[in-house]
N, CA, C and O of each residue as an XYZ file, in Angstrom:
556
protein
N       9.593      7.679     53.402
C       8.997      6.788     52.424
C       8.016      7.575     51.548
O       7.202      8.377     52.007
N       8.129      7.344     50.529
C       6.951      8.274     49.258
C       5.823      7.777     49.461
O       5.924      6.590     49.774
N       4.686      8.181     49.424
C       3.711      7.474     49.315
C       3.272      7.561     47.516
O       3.983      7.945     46.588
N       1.580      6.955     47.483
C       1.739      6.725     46.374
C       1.472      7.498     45.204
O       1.430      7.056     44.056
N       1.267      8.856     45.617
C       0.752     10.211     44.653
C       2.162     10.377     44.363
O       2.486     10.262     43.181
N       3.140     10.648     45.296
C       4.623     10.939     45.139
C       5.485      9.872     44.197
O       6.566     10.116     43.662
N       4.776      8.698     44.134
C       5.764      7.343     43.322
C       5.451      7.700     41.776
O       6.260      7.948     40.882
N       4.145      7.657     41.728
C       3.549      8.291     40.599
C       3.988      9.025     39.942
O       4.606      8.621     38.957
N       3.851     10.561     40.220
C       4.381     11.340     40.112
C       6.100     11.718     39.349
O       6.509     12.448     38.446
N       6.694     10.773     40.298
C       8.030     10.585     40.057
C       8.093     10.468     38.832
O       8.511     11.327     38.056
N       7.552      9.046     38.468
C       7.321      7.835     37.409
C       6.632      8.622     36.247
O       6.853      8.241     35.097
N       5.908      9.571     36.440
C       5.279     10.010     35.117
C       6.306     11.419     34.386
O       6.537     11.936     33.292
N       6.620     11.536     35.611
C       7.902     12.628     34.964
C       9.049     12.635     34.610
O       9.693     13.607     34.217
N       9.600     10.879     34.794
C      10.734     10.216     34.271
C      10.431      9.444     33.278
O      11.199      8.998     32.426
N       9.401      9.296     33.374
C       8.815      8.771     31.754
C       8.728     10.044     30.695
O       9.299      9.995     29.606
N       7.982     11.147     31.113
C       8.287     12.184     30.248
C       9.344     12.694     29.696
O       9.256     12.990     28.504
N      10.448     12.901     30.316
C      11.660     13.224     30.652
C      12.814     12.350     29.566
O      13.812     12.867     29.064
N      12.341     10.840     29.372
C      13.141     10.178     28.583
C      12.728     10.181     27.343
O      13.551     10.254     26.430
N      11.171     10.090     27.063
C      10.306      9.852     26.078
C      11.004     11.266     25.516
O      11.911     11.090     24.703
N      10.705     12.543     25.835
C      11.495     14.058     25.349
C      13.108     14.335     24.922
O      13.646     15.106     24.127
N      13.647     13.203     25.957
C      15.288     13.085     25.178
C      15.297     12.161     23.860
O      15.813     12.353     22.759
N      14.463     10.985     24.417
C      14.380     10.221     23.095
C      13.778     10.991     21.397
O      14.091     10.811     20.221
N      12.854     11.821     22.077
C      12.410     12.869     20.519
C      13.489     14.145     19.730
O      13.760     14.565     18.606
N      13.932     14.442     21.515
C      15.148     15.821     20.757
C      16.325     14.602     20.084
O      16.450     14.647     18.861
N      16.914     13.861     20.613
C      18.205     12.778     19.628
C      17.350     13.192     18.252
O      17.741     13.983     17.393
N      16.034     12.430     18.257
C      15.986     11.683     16.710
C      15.734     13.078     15.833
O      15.773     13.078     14.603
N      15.539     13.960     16.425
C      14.478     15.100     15.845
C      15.853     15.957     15.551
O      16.010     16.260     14.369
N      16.718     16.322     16.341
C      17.667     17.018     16.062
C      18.215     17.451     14.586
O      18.400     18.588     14.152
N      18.464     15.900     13.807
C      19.138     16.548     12.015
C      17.826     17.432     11.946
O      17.929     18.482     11.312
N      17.018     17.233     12.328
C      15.869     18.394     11.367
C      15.976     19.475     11.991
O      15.216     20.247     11.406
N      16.437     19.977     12.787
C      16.669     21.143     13.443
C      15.052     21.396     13.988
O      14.286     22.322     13.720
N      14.881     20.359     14.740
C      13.751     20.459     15.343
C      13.765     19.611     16.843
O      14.800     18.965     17.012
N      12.898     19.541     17.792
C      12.824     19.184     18.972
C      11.337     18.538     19.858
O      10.303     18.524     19.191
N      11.278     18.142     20.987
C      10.213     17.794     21.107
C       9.328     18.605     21.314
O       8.118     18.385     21.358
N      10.109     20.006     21.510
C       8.903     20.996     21.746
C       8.004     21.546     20.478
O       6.806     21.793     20.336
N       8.736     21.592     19.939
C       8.297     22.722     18.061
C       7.854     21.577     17.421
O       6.854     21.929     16.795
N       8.097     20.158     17.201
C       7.365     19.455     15.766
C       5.977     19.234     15.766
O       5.426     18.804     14.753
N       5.185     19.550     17.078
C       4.108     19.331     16.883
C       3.543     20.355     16.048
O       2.686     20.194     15.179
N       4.120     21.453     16.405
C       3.584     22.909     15.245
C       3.814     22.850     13.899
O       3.549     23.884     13.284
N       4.285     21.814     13.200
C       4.930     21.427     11.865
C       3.463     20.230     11.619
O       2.796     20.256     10.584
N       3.185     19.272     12.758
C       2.444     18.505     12.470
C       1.087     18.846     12.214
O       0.238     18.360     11.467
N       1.087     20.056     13.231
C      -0.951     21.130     13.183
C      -0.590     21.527     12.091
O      -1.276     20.902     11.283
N       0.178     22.297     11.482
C       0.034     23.505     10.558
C       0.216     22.559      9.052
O      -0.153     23.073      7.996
N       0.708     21.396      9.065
C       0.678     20.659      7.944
C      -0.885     20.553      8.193
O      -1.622     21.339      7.598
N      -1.407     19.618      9.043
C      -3.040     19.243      8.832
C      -4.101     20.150      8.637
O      -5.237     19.983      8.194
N      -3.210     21.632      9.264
C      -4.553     21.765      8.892
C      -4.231     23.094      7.615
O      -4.835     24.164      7.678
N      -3.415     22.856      6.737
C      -2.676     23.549      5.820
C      -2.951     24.753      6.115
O      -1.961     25.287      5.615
N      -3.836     25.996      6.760
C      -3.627     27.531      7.171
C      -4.086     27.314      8.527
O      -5.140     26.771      8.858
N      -3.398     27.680      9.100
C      -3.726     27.634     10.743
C      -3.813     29.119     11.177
O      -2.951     29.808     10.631
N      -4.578     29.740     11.961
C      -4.474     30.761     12.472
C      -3.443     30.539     13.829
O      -3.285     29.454     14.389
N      -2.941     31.517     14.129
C      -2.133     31.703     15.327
C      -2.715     31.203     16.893
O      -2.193     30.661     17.868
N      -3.904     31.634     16.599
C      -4.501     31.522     17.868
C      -5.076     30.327     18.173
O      -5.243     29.977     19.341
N      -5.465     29.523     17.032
C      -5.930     28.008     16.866
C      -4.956     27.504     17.016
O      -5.405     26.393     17.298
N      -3.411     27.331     17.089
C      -2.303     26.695     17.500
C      -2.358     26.717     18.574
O      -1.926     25.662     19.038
N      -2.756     27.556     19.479
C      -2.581     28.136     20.564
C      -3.486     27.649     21.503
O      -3.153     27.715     22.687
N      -4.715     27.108     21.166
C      -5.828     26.330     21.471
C      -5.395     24.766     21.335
O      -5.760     23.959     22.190
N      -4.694     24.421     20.355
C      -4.532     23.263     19.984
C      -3.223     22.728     20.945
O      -3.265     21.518     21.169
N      -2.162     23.398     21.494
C      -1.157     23.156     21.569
C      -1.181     23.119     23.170
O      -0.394     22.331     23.695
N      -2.178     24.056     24.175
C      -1.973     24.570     25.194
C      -1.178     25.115     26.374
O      -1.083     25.036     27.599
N      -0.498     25.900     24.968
C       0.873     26.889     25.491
C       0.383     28.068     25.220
O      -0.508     28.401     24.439
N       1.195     28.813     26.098
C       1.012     30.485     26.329
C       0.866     31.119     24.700
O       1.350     30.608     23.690
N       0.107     32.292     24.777
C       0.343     32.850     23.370
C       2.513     32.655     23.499
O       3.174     31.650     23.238
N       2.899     33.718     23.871
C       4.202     34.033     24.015
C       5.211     33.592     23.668
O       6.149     34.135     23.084
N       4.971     31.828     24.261
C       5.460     30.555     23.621
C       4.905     30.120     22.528
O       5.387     29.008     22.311
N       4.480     30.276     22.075
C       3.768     29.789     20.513
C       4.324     30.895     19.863
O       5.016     30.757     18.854
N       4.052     32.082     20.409
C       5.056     33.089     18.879
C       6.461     33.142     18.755
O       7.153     33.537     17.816
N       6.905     32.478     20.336
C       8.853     32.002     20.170
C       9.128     31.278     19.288
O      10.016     31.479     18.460
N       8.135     29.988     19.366
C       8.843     29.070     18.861
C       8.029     29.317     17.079
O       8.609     28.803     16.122
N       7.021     29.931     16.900
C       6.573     29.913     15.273
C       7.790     30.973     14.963
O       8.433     30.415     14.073
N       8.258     31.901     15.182
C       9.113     32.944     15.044
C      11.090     31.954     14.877
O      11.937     32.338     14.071
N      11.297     30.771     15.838
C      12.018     30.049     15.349
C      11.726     29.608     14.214
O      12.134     30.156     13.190
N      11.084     28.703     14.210
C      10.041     28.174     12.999
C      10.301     28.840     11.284
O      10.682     28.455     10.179
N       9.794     30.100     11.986
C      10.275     31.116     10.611
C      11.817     31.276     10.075
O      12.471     31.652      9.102
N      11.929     30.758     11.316
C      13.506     32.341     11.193
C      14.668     30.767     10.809
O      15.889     30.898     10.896
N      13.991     29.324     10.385
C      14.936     28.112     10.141
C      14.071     27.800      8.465
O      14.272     26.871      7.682
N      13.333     28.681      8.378
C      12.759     28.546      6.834
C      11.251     27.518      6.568
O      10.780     27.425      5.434
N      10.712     26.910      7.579
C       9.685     25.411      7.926
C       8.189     26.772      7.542
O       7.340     26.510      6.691
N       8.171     27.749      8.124
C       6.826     27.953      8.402
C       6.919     29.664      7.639
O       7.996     30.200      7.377
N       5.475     30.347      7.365
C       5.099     31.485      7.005
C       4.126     31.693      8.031
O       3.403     30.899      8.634
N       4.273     33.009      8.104
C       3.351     33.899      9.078
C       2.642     35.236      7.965
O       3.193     36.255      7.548
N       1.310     34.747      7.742
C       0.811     36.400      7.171
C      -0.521     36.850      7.685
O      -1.394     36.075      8.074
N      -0.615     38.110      7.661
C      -1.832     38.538      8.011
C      -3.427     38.039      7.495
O      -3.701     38.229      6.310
N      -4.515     37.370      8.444
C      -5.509     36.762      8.081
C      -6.501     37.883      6.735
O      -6.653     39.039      7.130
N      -6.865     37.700      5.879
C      -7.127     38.221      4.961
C      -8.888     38.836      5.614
O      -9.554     39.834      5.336
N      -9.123     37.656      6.566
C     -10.297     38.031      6.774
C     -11.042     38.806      7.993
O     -12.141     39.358      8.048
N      -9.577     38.552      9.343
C      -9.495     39.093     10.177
C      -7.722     40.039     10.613
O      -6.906     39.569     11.406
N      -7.580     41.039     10.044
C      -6.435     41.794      9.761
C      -5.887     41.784     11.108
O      -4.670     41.961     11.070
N      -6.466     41.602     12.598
C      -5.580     41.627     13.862
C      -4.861     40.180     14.146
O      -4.064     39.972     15.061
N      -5.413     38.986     12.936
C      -4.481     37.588     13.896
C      -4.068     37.116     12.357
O      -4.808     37.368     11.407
N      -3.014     36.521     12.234
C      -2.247     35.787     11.534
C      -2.377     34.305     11.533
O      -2.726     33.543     12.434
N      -2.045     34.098     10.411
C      -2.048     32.656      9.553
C      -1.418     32.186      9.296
O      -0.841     32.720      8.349
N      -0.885     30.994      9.665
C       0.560     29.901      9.626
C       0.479     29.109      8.742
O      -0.550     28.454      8.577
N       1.555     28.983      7.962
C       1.324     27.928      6.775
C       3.074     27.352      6.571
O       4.166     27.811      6.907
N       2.730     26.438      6.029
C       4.292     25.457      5.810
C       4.585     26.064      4.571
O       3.856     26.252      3.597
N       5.796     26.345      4.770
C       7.257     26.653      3.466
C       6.816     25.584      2.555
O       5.666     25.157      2.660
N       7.717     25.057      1.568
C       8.221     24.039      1.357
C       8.678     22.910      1.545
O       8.442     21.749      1.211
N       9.657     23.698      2.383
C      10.821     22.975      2.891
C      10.059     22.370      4.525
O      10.491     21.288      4.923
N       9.174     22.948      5.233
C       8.294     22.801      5.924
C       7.936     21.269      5.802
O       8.024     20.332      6.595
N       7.356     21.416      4.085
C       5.987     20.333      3.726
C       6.808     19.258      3.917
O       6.611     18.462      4.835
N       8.299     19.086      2.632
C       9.414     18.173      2.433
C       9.446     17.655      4.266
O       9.088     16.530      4.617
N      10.037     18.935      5.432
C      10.256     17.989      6.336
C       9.134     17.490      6.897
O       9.362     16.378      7.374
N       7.623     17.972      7.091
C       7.071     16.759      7.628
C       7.065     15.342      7.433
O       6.720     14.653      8.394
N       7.367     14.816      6.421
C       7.629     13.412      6.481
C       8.287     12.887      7.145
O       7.887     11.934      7.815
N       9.900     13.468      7.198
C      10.214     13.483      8.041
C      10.335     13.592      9.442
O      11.169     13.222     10.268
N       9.179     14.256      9.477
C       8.933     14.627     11.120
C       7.792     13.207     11.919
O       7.605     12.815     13.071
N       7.420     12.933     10.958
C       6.269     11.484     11.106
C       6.997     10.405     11.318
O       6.795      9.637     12.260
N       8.227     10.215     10.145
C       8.774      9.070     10.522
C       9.656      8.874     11.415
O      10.067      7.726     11.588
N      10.192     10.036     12.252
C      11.265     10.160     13.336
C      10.496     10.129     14.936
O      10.913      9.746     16.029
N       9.146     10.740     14.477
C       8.346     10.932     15.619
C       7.887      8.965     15.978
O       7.810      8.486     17.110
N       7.672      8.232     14.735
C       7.123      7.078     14.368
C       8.280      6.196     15.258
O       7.742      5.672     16.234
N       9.605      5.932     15.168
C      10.692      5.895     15.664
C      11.155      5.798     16.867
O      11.422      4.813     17.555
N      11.249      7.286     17.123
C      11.360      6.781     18.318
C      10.120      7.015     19.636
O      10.435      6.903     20.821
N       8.881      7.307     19.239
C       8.211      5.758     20.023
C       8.307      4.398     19.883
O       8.298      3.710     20.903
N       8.421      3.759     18.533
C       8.617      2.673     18.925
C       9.919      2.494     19.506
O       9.944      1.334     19.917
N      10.653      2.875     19.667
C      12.244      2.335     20.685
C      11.155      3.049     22.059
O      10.876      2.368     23.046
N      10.848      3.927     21.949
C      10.367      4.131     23.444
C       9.777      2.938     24.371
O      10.048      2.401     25.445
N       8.685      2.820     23.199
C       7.588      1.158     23.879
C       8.664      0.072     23.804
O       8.365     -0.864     24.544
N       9.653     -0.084     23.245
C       9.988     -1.562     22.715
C       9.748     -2.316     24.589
O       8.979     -3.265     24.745
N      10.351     -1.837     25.529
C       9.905     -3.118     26.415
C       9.001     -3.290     26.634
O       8.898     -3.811     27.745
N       7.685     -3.060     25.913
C       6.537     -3.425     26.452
C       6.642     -4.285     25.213
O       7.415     -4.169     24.261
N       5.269     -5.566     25.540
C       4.292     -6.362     24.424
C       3.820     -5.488     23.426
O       3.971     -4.280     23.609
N       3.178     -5.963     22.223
C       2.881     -5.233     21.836
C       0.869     -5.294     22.268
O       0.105     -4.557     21.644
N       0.478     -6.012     23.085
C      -0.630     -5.831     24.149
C      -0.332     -4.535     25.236
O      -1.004     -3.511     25.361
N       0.778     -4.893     25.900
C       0.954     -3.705     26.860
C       1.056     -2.050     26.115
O       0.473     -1.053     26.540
N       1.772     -2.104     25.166
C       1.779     -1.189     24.376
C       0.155     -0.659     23.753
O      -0.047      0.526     23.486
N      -0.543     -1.359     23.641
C      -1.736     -1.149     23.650
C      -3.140     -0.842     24.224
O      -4.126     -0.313     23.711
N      -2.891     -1.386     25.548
C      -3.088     -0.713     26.978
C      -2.527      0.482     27.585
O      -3.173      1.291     28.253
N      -1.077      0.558     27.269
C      -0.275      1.528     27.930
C      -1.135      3.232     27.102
O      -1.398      4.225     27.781
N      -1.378      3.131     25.718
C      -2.083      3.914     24.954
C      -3.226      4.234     25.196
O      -3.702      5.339     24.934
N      -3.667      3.539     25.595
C      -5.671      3.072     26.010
C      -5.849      4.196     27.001
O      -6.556      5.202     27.056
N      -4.681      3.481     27.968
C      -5.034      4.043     29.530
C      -4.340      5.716     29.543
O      -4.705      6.461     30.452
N      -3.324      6.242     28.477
C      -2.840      7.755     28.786
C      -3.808      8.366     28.276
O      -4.205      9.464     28.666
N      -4.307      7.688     27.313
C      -5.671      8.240     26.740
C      -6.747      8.819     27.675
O      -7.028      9.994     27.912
N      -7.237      7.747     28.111
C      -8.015      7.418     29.190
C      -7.716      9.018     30.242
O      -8.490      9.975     30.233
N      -6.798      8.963     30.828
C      -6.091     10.004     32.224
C      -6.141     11.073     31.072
O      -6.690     12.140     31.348
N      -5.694     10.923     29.974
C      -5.428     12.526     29.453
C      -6.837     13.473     28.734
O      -6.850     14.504     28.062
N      -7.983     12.539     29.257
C      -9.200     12.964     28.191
C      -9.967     14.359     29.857
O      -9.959     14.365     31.088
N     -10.493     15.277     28.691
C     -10.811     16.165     29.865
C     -12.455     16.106     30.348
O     -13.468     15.944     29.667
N     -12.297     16.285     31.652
C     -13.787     16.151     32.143
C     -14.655     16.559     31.773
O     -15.732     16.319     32.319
């Protein structure tokens, strides 16, 4: 029998798990996924991002952050150039074609959460937010 760290557990990683298939479907025409659009969403806000502030922001390995900005590059979304002001770290900025797809990337991201929540109220849905909030804020 599981007890209840183990039910949990289960439950938060089959929730992850669908919520992440549900983002790669919708995200896919953009040639994007649930892993990489958030780096489309930082580097739009904060229009020059340094490398290493993604990297802070995102809390993935350097290694993984230069895979996937290096995809990024290499599908036309993002630029990588040397910081003008500090010549050892680099500066991320959106293409064009970058800027064009974030909208896209908002309204697909917009999407399918809502198919994600749809069985909840839109109260529970509002709690359900409250409370990941809540667990995901750091001590």
């Amino acid at each position: 029998m599981e007890n209840r760290a183990e039910s949990n557990l289960k439950w938060l990683a089959k929730l992850s798990r669908v919520y992440q298939k549900e983002l790669d479907q919708k995200l896919a025409p953009l040639q994007l996924n649930s892993s990489n659009y958030y780096f489309i969403v930082k580097i739009h806000d904060y229009k020059k991002l340094k490398q290493e502030e993604l990297i802070k922001l995102t809390g993935l390995d350097a290694s993984n952050v230069t895979r996937t900005v290096q995809k990024l590059i290499s599908i036309g979304l993002v630029t990588k150039e040397k910081s003008e002001q500090d010549r050892r770290s680099f500066v991320l900025e959106l293409t064009e074609a970058g800027q064009t797809r974030y909208d896209h990337v908002i309204d697909t991201v917009e999407i399918a959460q809502k198919e994600f929540l749809s069985k909840l109220t839109s109260e529970e849905q509002e709690l359900f937010e409250k409370l990941l909030g809540k667990l995901a804020e750091e001590n």
